[in-house]
C-alpha positions in Angstrom: 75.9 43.4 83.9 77.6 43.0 86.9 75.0 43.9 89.3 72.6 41.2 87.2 75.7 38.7 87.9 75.5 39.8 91.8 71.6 39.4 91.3 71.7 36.1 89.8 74.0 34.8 92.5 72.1 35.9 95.4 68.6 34.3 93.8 70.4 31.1 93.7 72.1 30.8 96.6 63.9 36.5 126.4 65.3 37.5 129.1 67.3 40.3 127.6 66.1 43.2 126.3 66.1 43.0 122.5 66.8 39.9 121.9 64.5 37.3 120.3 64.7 33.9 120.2 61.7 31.5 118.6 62.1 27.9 117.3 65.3 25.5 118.3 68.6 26.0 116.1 70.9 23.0 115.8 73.8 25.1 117.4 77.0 25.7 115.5 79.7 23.9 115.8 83.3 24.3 114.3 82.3 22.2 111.4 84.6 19.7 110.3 84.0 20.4 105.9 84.5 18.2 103.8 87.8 19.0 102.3 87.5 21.0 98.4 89.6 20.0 95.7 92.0 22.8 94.5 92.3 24.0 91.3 96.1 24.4 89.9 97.2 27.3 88.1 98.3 26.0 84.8 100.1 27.4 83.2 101.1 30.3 85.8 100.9 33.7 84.4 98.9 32.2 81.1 95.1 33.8 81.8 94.2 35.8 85.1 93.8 33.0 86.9 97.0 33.7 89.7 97.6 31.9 92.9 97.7 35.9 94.5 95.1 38.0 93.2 94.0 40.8 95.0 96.8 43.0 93.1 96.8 47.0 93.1 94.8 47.0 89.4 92.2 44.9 90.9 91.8 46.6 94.3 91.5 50.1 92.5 87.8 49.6 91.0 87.7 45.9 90.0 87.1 44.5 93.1 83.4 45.2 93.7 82.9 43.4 96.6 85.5 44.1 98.4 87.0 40.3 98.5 90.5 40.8 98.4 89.8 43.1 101.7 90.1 40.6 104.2 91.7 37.6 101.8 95.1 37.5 103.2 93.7 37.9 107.1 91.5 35.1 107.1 94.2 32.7 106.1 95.7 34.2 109.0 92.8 34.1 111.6 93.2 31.6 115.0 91.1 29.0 115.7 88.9 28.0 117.1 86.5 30.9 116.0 83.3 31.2 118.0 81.6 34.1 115.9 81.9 36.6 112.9 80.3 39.6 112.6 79.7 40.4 109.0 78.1 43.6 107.4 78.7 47.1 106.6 80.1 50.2 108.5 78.1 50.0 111.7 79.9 46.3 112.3 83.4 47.4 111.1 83.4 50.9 112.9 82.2 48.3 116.0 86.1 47.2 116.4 87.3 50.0 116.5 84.7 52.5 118.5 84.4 49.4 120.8 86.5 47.1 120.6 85.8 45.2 123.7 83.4 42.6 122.1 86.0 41.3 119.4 88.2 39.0 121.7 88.0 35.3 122.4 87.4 34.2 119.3 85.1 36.9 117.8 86.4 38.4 114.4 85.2 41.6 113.0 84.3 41.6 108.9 82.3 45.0 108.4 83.4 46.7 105.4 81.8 50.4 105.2 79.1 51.4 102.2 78.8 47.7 101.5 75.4 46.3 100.7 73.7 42.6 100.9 74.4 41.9 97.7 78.6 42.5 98.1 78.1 41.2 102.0 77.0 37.7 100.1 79.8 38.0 97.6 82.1 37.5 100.5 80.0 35.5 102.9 82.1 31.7 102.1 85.3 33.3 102.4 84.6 35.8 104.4 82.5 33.3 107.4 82.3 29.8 106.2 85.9 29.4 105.8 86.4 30.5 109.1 84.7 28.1 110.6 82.6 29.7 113.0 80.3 28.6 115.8 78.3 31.6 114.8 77.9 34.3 112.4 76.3 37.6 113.3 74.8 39.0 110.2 73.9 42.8 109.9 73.0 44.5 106.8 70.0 46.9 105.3 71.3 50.5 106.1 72.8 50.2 102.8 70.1 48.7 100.7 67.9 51.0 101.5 70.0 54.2 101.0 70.7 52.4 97.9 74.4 52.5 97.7 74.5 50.4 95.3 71.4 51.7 93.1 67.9 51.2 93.0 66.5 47.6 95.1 63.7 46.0 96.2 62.4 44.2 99.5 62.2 41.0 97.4 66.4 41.4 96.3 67.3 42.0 100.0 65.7 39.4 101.3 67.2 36.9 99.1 70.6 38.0 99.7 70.0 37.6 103.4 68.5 34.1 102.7 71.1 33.2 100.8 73.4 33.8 103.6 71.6 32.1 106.3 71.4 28.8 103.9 75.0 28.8 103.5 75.5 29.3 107.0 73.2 26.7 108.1 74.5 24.2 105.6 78.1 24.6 106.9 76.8 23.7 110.6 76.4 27.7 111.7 74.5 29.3 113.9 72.9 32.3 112.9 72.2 35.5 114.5 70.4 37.9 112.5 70.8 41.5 113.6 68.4 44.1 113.1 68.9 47.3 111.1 69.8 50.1 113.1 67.1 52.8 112.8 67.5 56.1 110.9 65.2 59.2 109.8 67.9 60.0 107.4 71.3 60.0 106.1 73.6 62.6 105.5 74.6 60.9 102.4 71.5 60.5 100.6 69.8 63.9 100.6 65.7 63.8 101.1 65.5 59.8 102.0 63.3 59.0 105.0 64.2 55.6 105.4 62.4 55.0 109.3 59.7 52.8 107.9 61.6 50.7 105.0 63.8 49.7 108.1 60.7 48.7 110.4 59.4 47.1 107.4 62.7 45.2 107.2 63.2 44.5 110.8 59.7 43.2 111.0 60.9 40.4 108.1 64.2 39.3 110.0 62.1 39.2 113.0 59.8 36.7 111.3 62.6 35.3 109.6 64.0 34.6 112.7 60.9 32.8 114.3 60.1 30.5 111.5 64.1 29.5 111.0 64.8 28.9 114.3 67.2 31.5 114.6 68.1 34.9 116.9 66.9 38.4 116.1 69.5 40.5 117.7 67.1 43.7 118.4 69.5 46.6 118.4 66.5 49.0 116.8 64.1 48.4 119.5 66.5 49.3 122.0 68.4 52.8 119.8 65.0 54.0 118.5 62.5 57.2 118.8 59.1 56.6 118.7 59.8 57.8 115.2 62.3 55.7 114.2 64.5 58.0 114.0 68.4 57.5 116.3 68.1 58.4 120.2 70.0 61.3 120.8 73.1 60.4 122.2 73.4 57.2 120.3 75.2 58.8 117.3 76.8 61.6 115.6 75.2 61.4 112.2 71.9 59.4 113.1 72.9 56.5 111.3 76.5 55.2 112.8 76.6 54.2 116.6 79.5 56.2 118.5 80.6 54.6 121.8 77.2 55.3 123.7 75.3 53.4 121.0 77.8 50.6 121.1 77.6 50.4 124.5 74.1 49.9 124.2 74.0 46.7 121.4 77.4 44.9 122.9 75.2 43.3 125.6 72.4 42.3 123.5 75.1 41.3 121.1 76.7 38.7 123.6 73.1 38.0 124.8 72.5 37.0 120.8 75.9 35.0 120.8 75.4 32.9 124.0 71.7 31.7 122.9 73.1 30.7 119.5 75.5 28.8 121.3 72.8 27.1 123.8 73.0 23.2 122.9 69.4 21.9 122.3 
């Protein structure tokens, strides 16, 4: 039931080396939004519905998405912000295997395991409510390892569409990166997942051209001619250790500074 909730949800909704940039993008600006009317809590302590939710029984199982993760830090979060980087382990092990990308203004909300369909979940208050000139969006490793169960090409891309709307409705720029390639994982015995990724990375791309936004090419750069890690680049052949960072942080801020070129 859930996961046909989270299914439901997400259906409605070059100068630089690996980086990709096709048709003009309105660029992102720290959009002033229309304020939301609040709901009140009425009576308080009458149904579930509480002004502080992200309690110990929820955050034990409940919370399938993750949302209460970073709930109380993005109250908290300075602005202006100029970009979030949302996705899975590879973007939250970024801050803190490299850390040296996430200052002046860029905010790090990887959450490890997580797939597209959770990543959405959390994508309003997890980006849009930050306010963002940009949002760097990476996701796929996941999907296709299929964390959360069996999917399909047609459910990811969806979920990623469903993000870049809601971004581009809210005045953000979008960076789209690519999936990081991998002839395995350690976690999912017997899975050679090197094509499903080209196959994915090869839709962003395309994505990317028709949408006017930037395809962040990390996989171009990190790959065999297999499509399997570099050596070097990783421990596992899936996560980046500070080697493969060091190789995406400057297409990264390559990524961020076209989003940002006015047009």
């Amino acid at each position: 039931m859930r996961k046909a909730m989270v299914a439901g949800v997400a259906t409605a909704l070059l100068a630089v080396p690996g980086l990709a940039r096709a048709a003009p993008q309105t660029p992102g600006q720290p959009t002033a939004q229309t304020p939301v009317p609040q709901v009140t809590v009425v009576p308080a302590g009458a149904t579930a519905m509480v002004a502080e939710p992200c309690t110990p029984s929820r955050t034990g199982g409940l919370d399938w998405a993750a949302v209460c993760r970073y709930q109380k830090a993005d109250r908290q979060v300075p602005q202006p912000v100029r970009a979030v980087f949302i996705g899975d382990s590879i973007t939250e092990w970024w801050l803190t295997t490299a850390p040296r990308l996430f200052a002046g203004g860029i905010v790090d909300r990887g959450i490890a395991g997580q797939t597209s369909p959770q990543i959405l979940l959390r994508f309003y208050q997890d980006v849009v409510r930050l306010r963002p000139r940009v949002v760097h969006i990476m996701c796929g490793t996941n999907d296709v390892a299929g964390n959360t169960g069996p999917t399909s090409p047609e459910e990811y891309t969806a979920n990623v569409l469903a993000m870049v709307d809601l971004a581009k409705a809210n005045g953000i720029s979008v960076v789209l990166g690519s999936v990081l390639p991998a002839g395995g994982f350690n976690w999912r015995a017997g899975m050679q997942p090197a094509g499903q990724i080209v196959a994915l990375n090869a839709w962003l791309r395309e994505l990317a051209r028709t949408r006017g936004l930037v395809y962040a090419d990390y996989h171009g750069a990190m790959a065999t001619p297999e499509g399997a890690m570099k050596p070097g680049l990783s421990s596992d052949g899936v996560h980046p250790n500070a080697a493969g960072y060091a190789v995406m942080e400057p297409i990264a801020r390559a990524a961020l500074a076209e989003a940002e070129k006015p047009r």
